[in-house]
C-alpha positions, 0 to 999 in steps of 0.5 A: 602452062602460060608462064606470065600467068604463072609467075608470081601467081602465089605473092602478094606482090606489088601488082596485087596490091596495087588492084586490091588495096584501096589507093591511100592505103597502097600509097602508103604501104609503097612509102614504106617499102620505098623510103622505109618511112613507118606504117600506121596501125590503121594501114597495117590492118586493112593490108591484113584484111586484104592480104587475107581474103587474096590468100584464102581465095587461093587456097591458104587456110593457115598464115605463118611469120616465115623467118631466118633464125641463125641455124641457116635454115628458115623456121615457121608456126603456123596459125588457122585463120578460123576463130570460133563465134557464139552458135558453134560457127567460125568466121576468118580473121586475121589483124594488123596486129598479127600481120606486124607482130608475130609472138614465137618461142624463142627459147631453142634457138640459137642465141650464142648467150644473148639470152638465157634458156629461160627466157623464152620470150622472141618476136617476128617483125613484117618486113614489108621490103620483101613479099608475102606469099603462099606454100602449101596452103599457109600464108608466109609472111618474111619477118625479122626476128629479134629477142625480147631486149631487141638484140638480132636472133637472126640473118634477116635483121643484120641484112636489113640494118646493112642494106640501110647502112649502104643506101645512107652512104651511097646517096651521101656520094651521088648528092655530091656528084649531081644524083639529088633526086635518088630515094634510095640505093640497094644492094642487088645480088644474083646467087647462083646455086650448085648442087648434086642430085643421087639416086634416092634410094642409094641415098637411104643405104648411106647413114653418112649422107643422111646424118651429115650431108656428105661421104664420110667414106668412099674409094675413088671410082674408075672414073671421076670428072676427069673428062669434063664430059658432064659439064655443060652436057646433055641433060638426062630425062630424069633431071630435066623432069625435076629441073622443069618442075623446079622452075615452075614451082619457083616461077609460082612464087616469083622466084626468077629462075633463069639458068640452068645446066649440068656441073664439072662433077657428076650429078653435080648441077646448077641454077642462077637466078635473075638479079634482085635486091639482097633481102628478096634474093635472100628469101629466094635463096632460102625457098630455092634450096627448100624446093630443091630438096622437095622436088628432088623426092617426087622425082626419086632423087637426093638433093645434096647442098653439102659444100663437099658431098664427095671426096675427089670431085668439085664440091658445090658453092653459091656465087654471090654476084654483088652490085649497087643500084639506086631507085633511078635505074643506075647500076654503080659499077656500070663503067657507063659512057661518059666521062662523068659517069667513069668518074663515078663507076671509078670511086664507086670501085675502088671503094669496093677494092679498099673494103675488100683490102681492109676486111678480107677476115669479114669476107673470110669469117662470112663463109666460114663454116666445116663444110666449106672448110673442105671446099675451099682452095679445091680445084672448083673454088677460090682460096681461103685467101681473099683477093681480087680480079679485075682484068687487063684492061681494067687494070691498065686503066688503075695503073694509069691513074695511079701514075698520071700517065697514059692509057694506051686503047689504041690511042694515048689519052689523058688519064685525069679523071673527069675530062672530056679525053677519058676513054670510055671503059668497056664491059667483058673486055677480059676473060673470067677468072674463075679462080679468084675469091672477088672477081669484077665481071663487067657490072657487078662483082662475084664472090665465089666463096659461099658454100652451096648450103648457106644463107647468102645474108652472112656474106652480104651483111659484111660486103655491104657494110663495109662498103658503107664504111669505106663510102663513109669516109669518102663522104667526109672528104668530099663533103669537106672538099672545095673542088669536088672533081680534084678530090674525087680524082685524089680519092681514086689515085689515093685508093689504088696507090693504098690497096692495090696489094688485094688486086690478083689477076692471075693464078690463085690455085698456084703454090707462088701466090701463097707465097707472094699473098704472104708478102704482100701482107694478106691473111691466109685462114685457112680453117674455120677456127682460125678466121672466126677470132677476127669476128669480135676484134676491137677494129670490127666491133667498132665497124659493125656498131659505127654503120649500126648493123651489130652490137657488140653482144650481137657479134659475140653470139654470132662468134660463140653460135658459128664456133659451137655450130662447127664444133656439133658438125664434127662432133655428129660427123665423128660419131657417125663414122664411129657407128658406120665402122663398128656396125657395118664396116669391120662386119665387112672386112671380116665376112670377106675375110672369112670367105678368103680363109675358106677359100684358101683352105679349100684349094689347100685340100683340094691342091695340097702341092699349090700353096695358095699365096694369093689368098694368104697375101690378101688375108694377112692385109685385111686382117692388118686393115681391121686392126689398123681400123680398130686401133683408129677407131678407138682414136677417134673415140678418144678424141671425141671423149676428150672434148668433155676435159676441155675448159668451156672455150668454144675456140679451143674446142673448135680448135680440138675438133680440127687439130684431132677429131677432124685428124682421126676422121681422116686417118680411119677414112682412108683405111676403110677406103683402102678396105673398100677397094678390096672387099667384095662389093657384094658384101660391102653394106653401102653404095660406093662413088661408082654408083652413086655418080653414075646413077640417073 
């Protein structure tokens, strides 16, 4: 396989507009994806036409709008190029008009009230900032996707309102620093995607995993990841096949697949991307987990996306690694070598510090969800506490600044930003802090937090916005200011002094942070019910409407649609152990028992002088187990029933759905685990951790 030939072979990327579109169109075309200047009608129909003909001669004879609705998946109607003539013939069409504007049915969809069932009527918008491409024989067109009255019904539409929102704020500040000449200013973000790959075959004799993604039952095997011996480790054949044609087939659709290895957890694994903007990463991130999974069936496998798969082991997360670029090639978290330049990465920081102090409930709320809910605070992911990991070096260099004293790097220097004696600030100078929910690695920062089975937008719609509201207020002041170089100066003293209390460079796991995060006043939400409130506060509303990302109808759907959401998942999960446990487990435990009662009374007859305690011990537990197992179960069943008598209040249902569905799904599992590791595992009806995280 010739690589450069294959990359991006299937998008109508800017290499193949600029050989197919006539010059004046192209010119055109790249002003709106450059500078989001609006596209003439005339324009979009020749990109059309073109877009079309390149598709067909690639085998494409369908075209789709490929959107993000808010069910964290992506949604797609297909439509044929055909169009009937007069004679009985057919000739391939496609239009401006059906490239620009796309017409779905938006009435199953989830709007959180933004719209009545009835209304059925949604729209899908070209976003030309992000390419089009092929699979499986249909043209995919990224489009927005909004309501009749305009409102957001999607992740693409808020992501693209807050990459706005930073580019006006961020060039506000380099217009003022001496940067005139940028046109513009990204958001980029390289996600890295944790997964576990199961044999398929013992995947299909779980109902667990194919009803909700996760074990909803499974007794602790001999042997776990306690010996850190599948990270890093060689891969086997089967995954290195699936793992080869991964790439290839992402390569095809210019997705930038770069790294990839074995997981602490076994058949835990995962892939990293290159950096790109957050709209196209995004639309990489979608089609990767899609790839995965489908890939994953030729090859005999299950990909698991789940946050928390199995119990006992790391669960999977998705680290976002965030930065600032502009147009001009500057990344604005590059310390850089210059004075002037350490100034600039310096404001540029502490902005970031500031909005992560302000808003720790948005970065909380944008990777709320059940499953992450199990995640986070496990040994493999930060806390649900939000703080943030700068390193020694770096933060000897803030405490300086903030106490006009000197920085010691092997010689003592002036502090005050700007002049010629500021030492230049290093990349990679401390280790990684793995622990950590936002953590500064050189150039970028990486929040750790998303789970593995999410859209990546939710985190970055919040961590670029509220960096454009921090920057915002910078602005004002400097725009304001007599002595640009004095006020940046106080702008980072100020910062640091103010926000300081979000720093941690230590432990976040150890029990003293708890306590220590509680004195310094940071929030600890531990559950998805309890950040979801922040979302629709007056403080964010104001937030979200000031940098023109939300509404505040938009923000109340997305509350009520992530609160029902997360009330559903429990709801599937509660009934689905309730079917495992009256169909196959009880069935079970009393075959087993069974054979244990004959047994007893066999060697009774044939040894009438031995009493056979063994198995009288083990029969009196197992039938103790099914009717502890019984009694939970009607538990369960109870409060899943009592969901009905509730008021029609998403929180409080949520908060029923944590407090005691959520309660009783713990309290029968670990019975029927306890019944697991007795049972004969000939008569055990599902595939159990042993074999599940050997199996390759």
């Amino acid at each position: 396989m010739n690589l450069q030939d294959t990359f991006g072979s299937l998008v109508f990327n800017d290499a193949v507009m600029r050989q197919r579109l006539p010059k004046e169109t192209y010119r055109a075309l790249h002003r709106t994806i450059a500078e989001g200047k609006s596209l003439n009608p005339q324009v979009a129909s020749v990109v059309a036409n073109t877009m079309k003909d390149w598709a067909i001669e690639k085998g494409a004879t369908h075209y789709t709008h490929w959107f993000q609705p808010m069910t964290g998946i992506t949604a797609e109607k297909h439509d044929s190029f055909l169009s009937p003539i007069e004679g009985g013939g057919a000739i391939m069409e496609f239009s401006g008009k059906e490239l620009v504007r796309g017409e779905p049915d938006a009435s199953s969809f989830p709007s959180g009230g933004l719209r009545a069932t009835f209304e059925a009527r949604g729209y899908t918008a070209w976003d030309p900032t992000s390419y089009a491409f092929i699979k499986d024989g249909t043209l995919c067109i990224p489009t927005a996707f909004c309501s009749w009255g305009g409102q957001a019904l999607d992740k693409k539409t808020p992501l693209l309102r807050s990459n706005e929102a930073l580019n006006r704020q961020v060039k506000r500040i380099l217009r003022l620093l001496g940067h005139p000449d940028v046109k513009k200013v990204t958001a980029t973000v390289g996600p890295e995607q944790e997964y576990f790959l199961i044999d398929r075959d013992l995947y299909s004799k779980r109902k667990d995993l194919i009803f909700t993604g996760r074990t909803l039952f499974g007794a602790r095997p001999p042997k776990g990841q306690e010996l850190d011996d599948h990270y890093f480790g060689n891969l086997k054949p089967r995954v290195a096949a699936f793992m080869r044609e991964v790439d290839e087939e992402l390569w095809k659709l210019g997705v930038s697949a770069k790294t990839e290895h074995n997981e602490v957890a076994p058949c835990q694994h995962e892939l990293a991307p290159i950096f790109t903007t957050s709209n196209i990463a995004t639309d990489h991130n979608q089609l990767t987990m899609e790839i995965m999974k489908r890939v994953a069936a030729k090859h005999g496998f299950a990909c698991l996306l789940h946050e928390k798969p199995f119990a006992g082991v790391n669960g999977s997360g998705k680290h976002n690694n965030w930065s600032m670029s502009t147009d001009t090639g500057l990344n604005l978290l590059e310390p850089g070598e210059t004075p002037a330049e350490n100034a600039q990465f310096l404001l540029f920081l502490v902005a970031v510090i500031k909005a992560v102090d302000l808003h720790q409930d948005l970065l909380r709320i944008s990777v709320a969800s059940a499953g992450n809910d199990h995640r986070l605070g496990g040994n493999e992911a930060p806390p649900a506490i939000i703080s943030m990991f700068l390193g020694d070096e770096l933060q000897a260099i803030l405490d300086a600044i903030e106490h006009h004293s000197a920085y010691i790097a092997g010689e003592k220097m002036d502090m005050n930003i700007g002049v010629t004696t500021l030492p230049r600030i290093p990349k990679d100078t401390t280790d990684r802090n793995r622990t950590s929910p936002f953590a500064f690695t050189g150039n970028k920062f990486e929040f750790r937090s998303p789970g593995a089975s999410m859209s990546i937008a939710e985190a970055n719609v919040v961590i670029n916005t509220i960096v454009a509201d921090v920057l915002m207020g910078f602005a004002d002041q400097l725009e304001a200011a007599v002595d640009i170089r004095a006020t940046v100066e106080q702008l980072v003293v100020d910062t640091i002094t103010n926000h300081k209390r979000i720093i941690f460079n230590g432990n976040n796991y150890a029990e003293e942070w708890k306590k220590e995060a509680q004195e310094r006043g940071l929030l600890n939400l531990p559950s998805t019910p309890d950040a979801l409130p922040y979302l629709i506060t007056d403080e964010n509303v104001a937030l979200f409407e000031r940098q023109r990302v939300y509404t505040r109808q938009e923000l109340h759907s997305r509350y009520d649609v992530q609160l029902e959401n997360y009330c559903k998942v429990i709801s599937i999960e509660a009934h689905t152990m309730l079917d495992i446990v009256n169909k196959e487990i009880i069935p079970a435990i009393s075959a087993y028992s069974g054979n244990v009662a004959r047994d007893g009374a066999d060697k009774r007859r044939l040894l009438p002088d031995v009493e056979p305690v063994y198995e009288q011990k083990l029969l009196r537990r197992l039938t103790g187990l099914i009717n502890e197992i019984g009694a939970h179960n009607e538990a369960l069943h109870e409060a899943i029933q009592a969901l009905d008598d509730l008021p029609a209040d998403p929180l409080a249902q949520a908060r029923h759905c944590r407090d005691c569905v959520f309660k009783r799904m713990q309290e029968l599992r670990a019975l029927a685990d306890e019944a697991e590791s007795i049972v004969d595992e000939k008569l055990w009806p599902f595939p159990g951790y042993g074999e599940l995280l050997t199996t390759k």
